[in-house]
C-alpha positions in Angstrom: -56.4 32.3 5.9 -57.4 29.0 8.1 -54.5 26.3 7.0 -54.9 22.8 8.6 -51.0 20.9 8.6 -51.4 17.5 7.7 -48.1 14.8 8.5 -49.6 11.6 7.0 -49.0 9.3 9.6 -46.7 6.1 8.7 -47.9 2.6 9.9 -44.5 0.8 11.5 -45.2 -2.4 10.4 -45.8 -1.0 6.6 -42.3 1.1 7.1 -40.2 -1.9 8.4 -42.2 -4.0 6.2 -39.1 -6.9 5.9 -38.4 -6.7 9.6 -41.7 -6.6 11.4 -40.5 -3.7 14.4 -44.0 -2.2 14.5 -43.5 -2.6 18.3 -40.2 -0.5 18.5 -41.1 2.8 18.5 -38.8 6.1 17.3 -40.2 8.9 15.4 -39.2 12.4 14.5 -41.5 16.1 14.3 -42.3 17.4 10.9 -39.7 20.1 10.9 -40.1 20.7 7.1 -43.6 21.3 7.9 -43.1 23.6 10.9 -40.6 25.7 9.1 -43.9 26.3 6.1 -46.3 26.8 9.4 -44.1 29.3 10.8 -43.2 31.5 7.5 -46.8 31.3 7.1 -47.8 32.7 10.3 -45.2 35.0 10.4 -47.7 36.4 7.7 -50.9 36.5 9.3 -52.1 33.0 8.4 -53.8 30.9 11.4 -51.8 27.9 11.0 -52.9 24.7 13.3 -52.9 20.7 12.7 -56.1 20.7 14.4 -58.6 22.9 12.7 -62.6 22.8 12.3 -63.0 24.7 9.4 -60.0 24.5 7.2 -59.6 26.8 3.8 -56.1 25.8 3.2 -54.9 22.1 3.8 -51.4 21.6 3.6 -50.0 18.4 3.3 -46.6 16.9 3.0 -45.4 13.4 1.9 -42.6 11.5 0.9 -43.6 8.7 -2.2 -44.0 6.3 0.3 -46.8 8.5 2.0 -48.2 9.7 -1.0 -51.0 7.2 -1.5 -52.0 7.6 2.1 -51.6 11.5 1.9 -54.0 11.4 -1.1 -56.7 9.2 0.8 -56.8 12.0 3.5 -57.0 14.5 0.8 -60.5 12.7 -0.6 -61.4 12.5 3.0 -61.5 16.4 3.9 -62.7 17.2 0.7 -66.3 15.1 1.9 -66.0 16.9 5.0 -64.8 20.5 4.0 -65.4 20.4 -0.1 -64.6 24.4 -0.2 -61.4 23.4 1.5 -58.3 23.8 -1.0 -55.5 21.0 -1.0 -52.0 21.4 -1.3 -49.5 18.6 -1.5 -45.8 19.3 -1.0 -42.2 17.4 -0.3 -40.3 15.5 -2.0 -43.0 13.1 -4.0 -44.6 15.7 -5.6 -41.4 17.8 -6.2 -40.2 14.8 -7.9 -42.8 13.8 -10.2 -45.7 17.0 -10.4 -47.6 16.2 -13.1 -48.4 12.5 -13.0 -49.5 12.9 -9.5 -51.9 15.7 -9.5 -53.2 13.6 -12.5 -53.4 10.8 -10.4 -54.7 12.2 -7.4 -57.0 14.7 -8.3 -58.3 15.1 -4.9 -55.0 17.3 -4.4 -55.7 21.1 -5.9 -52.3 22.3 -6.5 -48.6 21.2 -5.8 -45.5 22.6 -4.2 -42.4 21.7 -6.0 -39.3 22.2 -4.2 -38.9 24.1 -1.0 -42.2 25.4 0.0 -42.1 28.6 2.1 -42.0 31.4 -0.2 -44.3 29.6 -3.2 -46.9 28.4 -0.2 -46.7 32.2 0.4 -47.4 33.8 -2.8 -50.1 31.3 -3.5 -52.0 32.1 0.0 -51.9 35.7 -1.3 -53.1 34.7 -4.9 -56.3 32.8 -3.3 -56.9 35.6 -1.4 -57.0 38.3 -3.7 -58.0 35.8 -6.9 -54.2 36.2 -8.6 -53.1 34.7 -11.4 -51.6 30.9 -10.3 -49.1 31.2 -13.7 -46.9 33.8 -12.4 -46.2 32.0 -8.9 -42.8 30.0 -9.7 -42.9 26.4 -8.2 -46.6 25.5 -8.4 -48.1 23.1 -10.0 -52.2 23.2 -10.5 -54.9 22.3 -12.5 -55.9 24.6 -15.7 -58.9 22.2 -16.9 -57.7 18.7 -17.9 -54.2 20.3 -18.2 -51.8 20.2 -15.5 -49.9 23.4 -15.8 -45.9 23.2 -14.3 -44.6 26.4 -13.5 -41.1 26.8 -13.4 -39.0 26.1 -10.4 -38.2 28.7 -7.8 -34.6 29.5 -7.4 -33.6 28.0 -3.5 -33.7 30.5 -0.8 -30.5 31.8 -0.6 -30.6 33.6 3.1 -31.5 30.7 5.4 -31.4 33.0 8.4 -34.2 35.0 6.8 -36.5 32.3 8.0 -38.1 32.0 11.2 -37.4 29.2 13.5 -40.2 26.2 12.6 -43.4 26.7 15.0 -42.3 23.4 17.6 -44.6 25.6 19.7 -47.4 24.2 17.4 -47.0 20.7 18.5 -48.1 20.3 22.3 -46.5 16.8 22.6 -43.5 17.7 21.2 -41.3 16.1 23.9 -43.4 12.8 23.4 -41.5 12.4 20.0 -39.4 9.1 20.8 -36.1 10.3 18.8 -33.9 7.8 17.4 -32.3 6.1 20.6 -28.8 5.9 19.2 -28.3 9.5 18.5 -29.6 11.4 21.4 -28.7 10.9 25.0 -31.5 11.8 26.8 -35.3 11.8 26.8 -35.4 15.6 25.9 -34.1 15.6 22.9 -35.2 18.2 19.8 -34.0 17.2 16.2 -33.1 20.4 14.0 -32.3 20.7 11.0 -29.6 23.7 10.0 -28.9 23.5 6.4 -30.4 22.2 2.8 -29.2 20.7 -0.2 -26.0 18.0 -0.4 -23.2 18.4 -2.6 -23.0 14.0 -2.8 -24.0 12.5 -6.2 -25.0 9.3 -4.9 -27.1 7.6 -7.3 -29.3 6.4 -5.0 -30.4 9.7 -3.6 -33.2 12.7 -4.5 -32.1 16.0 -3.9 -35.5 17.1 -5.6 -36.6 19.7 -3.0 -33.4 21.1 -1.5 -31.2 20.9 -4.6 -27.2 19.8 -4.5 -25.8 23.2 -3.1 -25.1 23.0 0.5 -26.7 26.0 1.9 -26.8 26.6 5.6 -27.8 28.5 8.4 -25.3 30.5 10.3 -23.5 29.0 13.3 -25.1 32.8 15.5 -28.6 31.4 14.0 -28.7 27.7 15.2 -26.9 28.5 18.7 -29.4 31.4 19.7 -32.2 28.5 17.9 -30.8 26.6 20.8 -30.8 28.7 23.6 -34.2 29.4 22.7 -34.8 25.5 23.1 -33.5 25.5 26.4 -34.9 28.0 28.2 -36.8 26.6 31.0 -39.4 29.5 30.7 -40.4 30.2 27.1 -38.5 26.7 25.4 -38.4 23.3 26.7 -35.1 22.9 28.8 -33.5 21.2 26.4 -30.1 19.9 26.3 -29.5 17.2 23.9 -30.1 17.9 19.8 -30.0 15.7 17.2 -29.3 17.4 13.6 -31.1 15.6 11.0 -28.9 17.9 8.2 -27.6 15.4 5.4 -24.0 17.0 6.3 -23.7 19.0 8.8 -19.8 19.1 8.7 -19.7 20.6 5.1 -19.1 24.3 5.6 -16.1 24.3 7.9 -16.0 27.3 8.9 -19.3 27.6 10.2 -18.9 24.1 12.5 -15.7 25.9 13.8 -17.9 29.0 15.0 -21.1 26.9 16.0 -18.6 24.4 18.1 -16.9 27.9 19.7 -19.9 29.2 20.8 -21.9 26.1 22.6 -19.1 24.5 23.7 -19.4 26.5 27.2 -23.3 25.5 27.5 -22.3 21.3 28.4 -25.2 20.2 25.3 -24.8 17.2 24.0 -25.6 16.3 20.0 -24.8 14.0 17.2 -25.1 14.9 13.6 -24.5 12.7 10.2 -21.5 13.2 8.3 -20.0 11.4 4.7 -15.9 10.0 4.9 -14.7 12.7 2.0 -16.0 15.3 4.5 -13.7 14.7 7.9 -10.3 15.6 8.9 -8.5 14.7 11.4 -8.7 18.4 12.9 -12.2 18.6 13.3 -13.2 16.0 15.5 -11.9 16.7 18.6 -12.8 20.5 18.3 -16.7 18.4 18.2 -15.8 16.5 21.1 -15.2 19.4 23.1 -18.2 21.2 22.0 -20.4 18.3 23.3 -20.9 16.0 20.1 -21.3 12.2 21.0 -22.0 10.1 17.9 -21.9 10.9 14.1 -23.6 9.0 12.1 -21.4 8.4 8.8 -23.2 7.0 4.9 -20.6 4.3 4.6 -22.9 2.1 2.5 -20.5 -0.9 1.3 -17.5 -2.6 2.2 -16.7 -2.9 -2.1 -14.8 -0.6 -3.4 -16.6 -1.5 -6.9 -20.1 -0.8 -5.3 -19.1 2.4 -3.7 -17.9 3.7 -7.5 -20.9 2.5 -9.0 -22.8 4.4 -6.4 -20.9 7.7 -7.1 -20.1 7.6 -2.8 -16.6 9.3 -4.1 -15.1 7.5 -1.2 -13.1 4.4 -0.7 -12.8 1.8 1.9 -9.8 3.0 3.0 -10.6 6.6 3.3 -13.6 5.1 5.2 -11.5 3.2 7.9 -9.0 6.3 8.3 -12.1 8.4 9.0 -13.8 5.9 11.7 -10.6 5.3 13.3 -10.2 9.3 13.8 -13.6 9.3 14.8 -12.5 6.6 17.6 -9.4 8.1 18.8 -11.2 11.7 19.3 -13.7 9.5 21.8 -16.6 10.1 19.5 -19.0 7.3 18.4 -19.7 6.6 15.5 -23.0 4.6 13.7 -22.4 3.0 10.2 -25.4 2.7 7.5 -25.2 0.4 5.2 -27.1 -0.6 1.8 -27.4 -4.2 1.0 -28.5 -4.7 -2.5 -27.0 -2.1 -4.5 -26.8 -2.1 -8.5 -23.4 -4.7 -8.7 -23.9 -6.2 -5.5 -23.3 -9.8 -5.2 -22.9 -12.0 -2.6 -18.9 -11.5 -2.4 -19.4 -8.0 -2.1 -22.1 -8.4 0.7 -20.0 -10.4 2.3 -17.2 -7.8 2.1 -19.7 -5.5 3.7 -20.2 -7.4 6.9 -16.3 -8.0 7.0 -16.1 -4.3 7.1 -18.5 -3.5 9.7 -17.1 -5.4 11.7 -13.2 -4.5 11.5 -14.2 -0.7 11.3 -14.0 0.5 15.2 -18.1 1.3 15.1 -20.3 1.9 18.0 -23.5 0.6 16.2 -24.4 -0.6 12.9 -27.1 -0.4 10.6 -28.2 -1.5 7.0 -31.1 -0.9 4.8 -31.8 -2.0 1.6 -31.5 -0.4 -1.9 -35.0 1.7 -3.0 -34.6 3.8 -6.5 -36.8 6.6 -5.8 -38.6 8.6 -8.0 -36.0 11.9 -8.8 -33.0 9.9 -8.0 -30.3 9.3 -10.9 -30.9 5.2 -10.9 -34.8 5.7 -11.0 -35.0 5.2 -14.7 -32.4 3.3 -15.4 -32.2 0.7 -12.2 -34.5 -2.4 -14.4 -30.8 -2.3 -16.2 -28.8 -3.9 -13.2 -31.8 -6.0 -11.6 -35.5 -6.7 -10.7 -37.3 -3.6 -10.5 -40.8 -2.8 -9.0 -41.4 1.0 -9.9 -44.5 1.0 -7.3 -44.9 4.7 -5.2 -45.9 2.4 -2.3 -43.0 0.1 -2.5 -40.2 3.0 -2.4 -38.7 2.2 1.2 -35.5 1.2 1.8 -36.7 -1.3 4.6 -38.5 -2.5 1.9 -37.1 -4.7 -1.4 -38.4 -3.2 -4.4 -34.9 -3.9 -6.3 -33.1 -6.6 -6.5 -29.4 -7.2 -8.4 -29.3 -9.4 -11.3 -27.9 -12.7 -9.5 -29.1 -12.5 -6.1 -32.9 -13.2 -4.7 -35.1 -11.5 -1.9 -34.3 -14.7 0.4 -30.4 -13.8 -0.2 -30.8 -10.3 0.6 -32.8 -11.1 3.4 -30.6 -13.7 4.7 -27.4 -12.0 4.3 -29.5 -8.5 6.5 -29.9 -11.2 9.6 -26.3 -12.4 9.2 -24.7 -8.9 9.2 -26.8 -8.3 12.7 -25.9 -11.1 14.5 -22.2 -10.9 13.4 -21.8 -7.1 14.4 -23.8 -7.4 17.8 -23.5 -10.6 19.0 -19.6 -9.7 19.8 -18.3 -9.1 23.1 -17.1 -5.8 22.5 -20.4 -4.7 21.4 -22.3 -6.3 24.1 -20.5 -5.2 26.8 -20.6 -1.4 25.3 -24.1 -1.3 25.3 -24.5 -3.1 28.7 -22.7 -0.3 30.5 -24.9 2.9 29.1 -28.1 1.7 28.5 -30.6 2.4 31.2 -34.1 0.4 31.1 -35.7 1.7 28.3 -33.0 1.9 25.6 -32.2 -2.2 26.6 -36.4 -3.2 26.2 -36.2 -1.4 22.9 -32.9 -2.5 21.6 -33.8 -5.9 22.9 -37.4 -5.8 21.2 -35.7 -4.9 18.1 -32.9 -7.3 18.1 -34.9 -10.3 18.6 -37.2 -9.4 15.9 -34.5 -8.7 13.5 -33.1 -12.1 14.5 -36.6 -14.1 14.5 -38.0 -12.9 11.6 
C-alpha cells in the first residue's frame, strides 16, 4: 500500500509559549515514525512523507500536536477522501476513545508501540480482515468506538530494522539540541523503550515501564552504518534521546567496549539512582561528553512527592562523580511542582548552582493525559486540563499558594543566577564557535527580556 508519514509540525513560538524563542532554532527527526516507515517497508509498503496519492496516512502526535494533527487529518480527507487516517503516539495511546470521538476525521488509532499493529492492520485493509482481532487498534464500529486490547511490547528490539533516516533527504539539516552534540553532524538515536521511574509527572503510555533495550552489537553496527562515508552520512557525534540509557549495565559496558576505538563522541540522559561511580569513566573513555541527568528540585519534599526515588544528596554525589570523570553534565529542572512553594523554588536555584553543572535548564510542571497526577493534579493547584495547553514550557498548573507571575519570575531568576557567573561564562566562552554563541545569546536575552 501507498502510506504518506505525517510529523505535524510544531510552531516555536506556540512550544516556548512563556519564553518567546521562536527565533532559536533546535529540532529533532521523527525517529518513532521512521522506525513504523521502516518495519512497514520492510514489508512491501511504499512508505514516503511526500506522496500524491496516499491510501494510508500515518500520523503521529504528542497531545500538544494533537489538535494540529487532526486539522491535517480533515485536510487530506478534502483532497484524498478514499485516503484512510491513522493517528498514533502517545496522545492517542493515552486517551483512544475520546479522541477518535472528537476527531472523527482520524479512521482508526494506534495505541502503544505501533510497528507490528500498523502491520496487521495494512494486511487487514488489504485483504478486508476483521479490525477486532488486531490487538492495539482502536476504530470506528458505527457511533461506537471499539478499544481493542493492548498489544503485549515487543520483546526482541533487535528484530526491528533500523528507522528509514534514508527517508528524510535533509536529514543533516535537523539543528540537534546544541548542548548535547559536538558537532554539526550529529544523528539522535534512540536504543531502548519503556522507564522503570514512577515519576508522577511522566506517561509511559506507549513504551510501558520495563526497560527494554537494544543490544550494545545492534546500536554499534547501527552506528557504523551512520558513519560510512559511502552508504551513511559520515557521522561521528550521536545523541541518544533514550529516557535512560545507563539502565542495563551490562549492555553500556559492551556498547562502551566496542566504540571506544572508533574516537565518536555522544551524550545520553541519565536519572541519580542509576550512576555509580564505576561507570563514568569507562563513558569517558568510550567518547561520552555530557549526560543530561532529571534532577527536577533542590526539595527533598518535592522530589518524594514526585516519586523521583532520589534525594538531594544522592544528586550532588552523582554530579560531583560526573565532574571528576571530566564529563559534563546538564541539569533539568521543574518549577512548579504539586508542593512547590517559593522556599522550595528557592532551594532549587541554591542547588543548581552549588551542584558542579555544565548547563542548566528548567521547565515548568504539565500533567499530561496518562500520567499518574493527570486526574488528580486540581487537588494540589490550578488546573487547566486543555490538550493544547499540555507543554511543559507552558503553565497549565499552578501550586496552591503561588501565581503564574511567581513562577514566571522565579524561571528568569534561576537563569540569570546560574549563567551570569564567572565560571559559567568563561566555560562557554572557550568552546563555543559562532554559531552555538548567536544562538545561546539569542536565547539568553530572550529568556532574560521577556
Amino acid at each position: 500500500m501507498n502510506i504518506l508519514l505525517v510529523d505535524p509540525p510544531m510552531n516555536r513560538s506556540e512550544l516556548y509559549s512563556e519564553w518567546d524563542l521562536s527565533d532559536v532554532k533546535s529540532s529533532s527527526p521523527p525517529i518513532g515514525l521512521l522506525s513504523i516507515a521502516a518495519y512497514a517497508r520492510a514489508r512491501g509498503h511504499k512508505v514516503s512523507f511526500e506522496m500524491d496519492e496516499p491510501e494510508v496516512v500515518a500520523i503521529t502526535a504528542m497531545t500538544i500536536q494533537i489538535e494540529k494533527a487532526a486539522f491535517i487529518a480533515e485536510q487530506i480527507k478534502l483532497f484524498h477522501p478514499n485516503a484512510l487516517t491513522v493517528i498514533g503516539g502517545s496522545h492517542v495511546t493515552a486517551c483512544p476513545e475520546e479522541t477518535l470521538r472528537r476527531y472523527p476525521q482520524f479512521d482508526f488509532g494506534v495505541v502503544g508501540e505501533g510497528e507490528i499493529v500498523f502491520d496487521e492492520l495494512l494486511n487487514a485493509l488489504s485483504k478486508q480482515g476483521d479490525f477486532r482481532t488486531i490487538q492495539g487498534l482502536v476504530f470506528k464500529d458505527g457511533p461506537d468506538i471499539c478499544v481493542n486490547p493492548r498489544r503485549a511490547y515487543i520483546e526482541d528490539l533487535d528484530s526491528l530494522p533500523y528507522p528509514a533516516y534514508d527517508l528524510l533527504p535533509d536529514l543533516m539539516s535537523y539543528k540537534l539540541s546544541p548542548f548535547g552534540t559536538k558537532s554539526r553532524r550529529s544523528i539522535g538515536l534512540v536504543t531502548s523503550r519503556g522507564c522503570p521511574g514512577q515519576c508522577t509527572f511522566c506517561d509511559r503510555g506507549v513504551f510501558g515501564r520495563r526497560f527494554r533495550c537494544h543490544s550494545a552489537w545492534y546500536i554499534y553496527r547501527l552506528m557504523r552504518t551512520l558513519d560510512d562515508g559511502r552508504q551513511g552520512y559520515g557521522v561521528k557525534d550521536f545523541l541518544f534521546y533514550d529516557d535512560l540509557f545507563v539502565a542495563n549495565r551490562q549492555r553500556l559496558k559492551e556498547f562502551c567496549e566496542l566504540i571506544e576505538p572508533f574516537n565518536y563522541t555522544w551524550s545520553c540522559c541519565a536519572r541519580a539512582d542509576f550512576i555509580d561511580k564505576e561507570m563514568l569513566p569507562m563513558m569517558k573513555r568510550a567518547g561520552c561528553h555530557l549526560i543530561e541527568y532529571g534532577i527536577e528540585s533542590g526539595n527533598d519534599e518535592v522530589l518524594r512527592l514526585m516519586k523521583k526515588n532520589t534525594t538531594k544528596k544522592r544528586v550532588y554525589e552523582t554530579i560531583e562523580a560526573t565532574h571528576e570523570a571530566g564529563i559534563q553534565s546538564k541539569g533539568n529542572f521543574i518549577f512548579g511542582a504539586p508542593g512547590e512553594t517559593l522556599r522550595s523554588l528557592e532551594n532549587s536555584i541554591n542547588f543548581a548552582c552549588a551542584l558542579p553543572l555544565d548547563y542548566f535548564q528548567h521547565t515548568f510542571f504539565s500533567p499530561l493525559p496518562g500520567s499518574e497526577v493527570w486526574d488528580s493534579a486540581s487537588d494540589y493547584g490550578d488546573f487547566i486540563p486543555d490538550w493544547g495547553r499540555c507543554n511543559t514550557f507552558s503553565i497549565n498548573f499552578i501550586p496552591f499558594g503561588l501565581s503564574r507571575e511567581t513562577l514566571l519570575g522565579m524561571s528568569k531568576k534561576a537563569w540569570l543566577r546560574f549563567y551570569l557567573r564567572p565560571r559559567i561564562i568563561w566555560q562557554e566562552l572557550k568552546k563555543m564557535n559562532f554559531n552555538k554563541l548567536i544562538n545561546g545569546a539569542k536565547a539568553f536575552w530572550k529568556t532574560i527580556t521577556r
